[in-house]
C-alpha positions in Angstrom: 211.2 -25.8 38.0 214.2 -24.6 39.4 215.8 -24.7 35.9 212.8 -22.1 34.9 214.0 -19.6 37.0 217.2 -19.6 36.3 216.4 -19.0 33.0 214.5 -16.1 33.7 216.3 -14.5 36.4 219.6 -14.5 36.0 222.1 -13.4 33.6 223.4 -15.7 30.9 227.2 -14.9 32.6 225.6 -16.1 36.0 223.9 -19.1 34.5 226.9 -21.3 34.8 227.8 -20.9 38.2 224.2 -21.6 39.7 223.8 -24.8 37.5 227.1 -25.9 38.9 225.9 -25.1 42.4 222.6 -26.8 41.5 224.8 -30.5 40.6 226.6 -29.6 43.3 224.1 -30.3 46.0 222.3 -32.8 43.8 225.2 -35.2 43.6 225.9 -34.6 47.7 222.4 -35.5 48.1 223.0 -38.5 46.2 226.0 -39.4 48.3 224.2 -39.1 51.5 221.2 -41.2 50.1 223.9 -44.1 49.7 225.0 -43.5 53.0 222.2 -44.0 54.5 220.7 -46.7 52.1 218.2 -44.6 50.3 219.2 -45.9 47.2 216.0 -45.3 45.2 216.7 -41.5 46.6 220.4 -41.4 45.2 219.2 -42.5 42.2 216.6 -39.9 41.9 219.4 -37.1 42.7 221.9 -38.5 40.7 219.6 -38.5 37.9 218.8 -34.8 37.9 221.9 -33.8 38.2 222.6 -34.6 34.4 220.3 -31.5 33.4 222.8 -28.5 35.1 225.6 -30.4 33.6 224.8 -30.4 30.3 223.4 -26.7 30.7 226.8 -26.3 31.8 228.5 -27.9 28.5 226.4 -25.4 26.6 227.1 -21.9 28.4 230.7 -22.6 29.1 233.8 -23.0 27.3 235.6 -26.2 27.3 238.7 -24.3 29.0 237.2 -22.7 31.7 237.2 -23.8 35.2 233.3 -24.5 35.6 233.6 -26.4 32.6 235.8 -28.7 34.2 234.2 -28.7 37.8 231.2 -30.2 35.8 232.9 -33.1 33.9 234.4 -34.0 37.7 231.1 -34.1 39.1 229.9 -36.4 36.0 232.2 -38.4 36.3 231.7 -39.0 39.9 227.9 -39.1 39.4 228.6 -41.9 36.7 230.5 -43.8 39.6 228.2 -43.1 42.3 224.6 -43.8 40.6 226.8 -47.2 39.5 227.2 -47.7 43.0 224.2 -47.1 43.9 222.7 -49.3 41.4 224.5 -52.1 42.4 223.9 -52.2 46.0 220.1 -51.7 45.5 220.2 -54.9 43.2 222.8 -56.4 46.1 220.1 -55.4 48.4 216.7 -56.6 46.4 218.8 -60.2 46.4 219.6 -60.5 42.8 223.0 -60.3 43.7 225.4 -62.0 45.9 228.9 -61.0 46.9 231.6 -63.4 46.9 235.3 -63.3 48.1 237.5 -65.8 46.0 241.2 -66.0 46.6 240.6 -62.1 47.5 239.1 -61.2 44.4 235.7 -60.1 45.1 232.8 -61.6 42.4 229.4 -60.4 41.7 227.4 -63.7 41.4 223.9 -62.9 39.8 221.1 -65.4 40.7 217.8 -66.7 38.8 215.0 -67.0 41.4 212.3 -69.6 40.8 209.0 -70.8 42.8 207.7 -74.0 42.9 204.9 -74.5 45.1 206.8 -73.8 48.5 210.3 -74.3 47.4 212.5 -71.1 46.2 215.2 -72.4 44.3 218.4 -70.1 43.2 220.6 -70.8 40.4 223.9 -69.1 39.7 223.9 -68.0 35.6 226.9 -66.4 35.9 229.0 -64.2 37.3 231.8 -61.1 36.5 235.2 -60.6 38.3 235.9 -57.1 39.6 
């Protein structure tokens, strides 16, 4: 919606500096979703920040100084939505952390019911 009134509103020359605004805040309201362990949240604003940035990639050119703001904030978007991906699965229990010889591992687990018993079994796991 916001999008929408950009396009209407503004001029194309100001276009680019509100969608950078707009990831701007969406990727801090990411970051404070993982902070505080919102990470369906984070997600969410991480997601939506991909729109202004690729608005961005089409107004600007690959030179200028916005252009590049936006490809910082991708890339830390890419890191952080990783992030929070990975502690929400670390969280829901279908992954374990592991400290081996101080390399840390991501163990991932196969969860099973029979009758009463849970049963976990390690399938494999991916040194970081």
């Amino acid at each position: 919606m916001l999008q929408n009134c950009i396009e209407v509103m503004c001029e194309d020359s100001q276009k680019p500096v509100l969608f950078l605004k707009m990831a701007t805040v969406l990727s801090h309201a990411g970051i404070t979703a993982v902070n505080t362990k919102d990470f369906l949240q984070a997600l969410q604003a991480f997601h939506d920040c991909y729109m202004p940035i690729q608005e961005i990639r089409c107004l600007t050119d690959k030179h200028g100084e916005i252009y590049r703001e936006a490809c910082v904030i991708e890339n830390d978007v890419g890191f952080h939505m990783a992030t929070a991906s990975a502690l929400q699965a670390i969280r829901a229990g279908v992954f374990q952390l592991c400290y081996i010889d101080s390399h840390l591992i991501f163990t991932g687990l196969s969860l099973s019911r029979s009758g009463n018993k849970l049963t976990a079994d390690i399938y494999g796991y991916c040194e970081v």
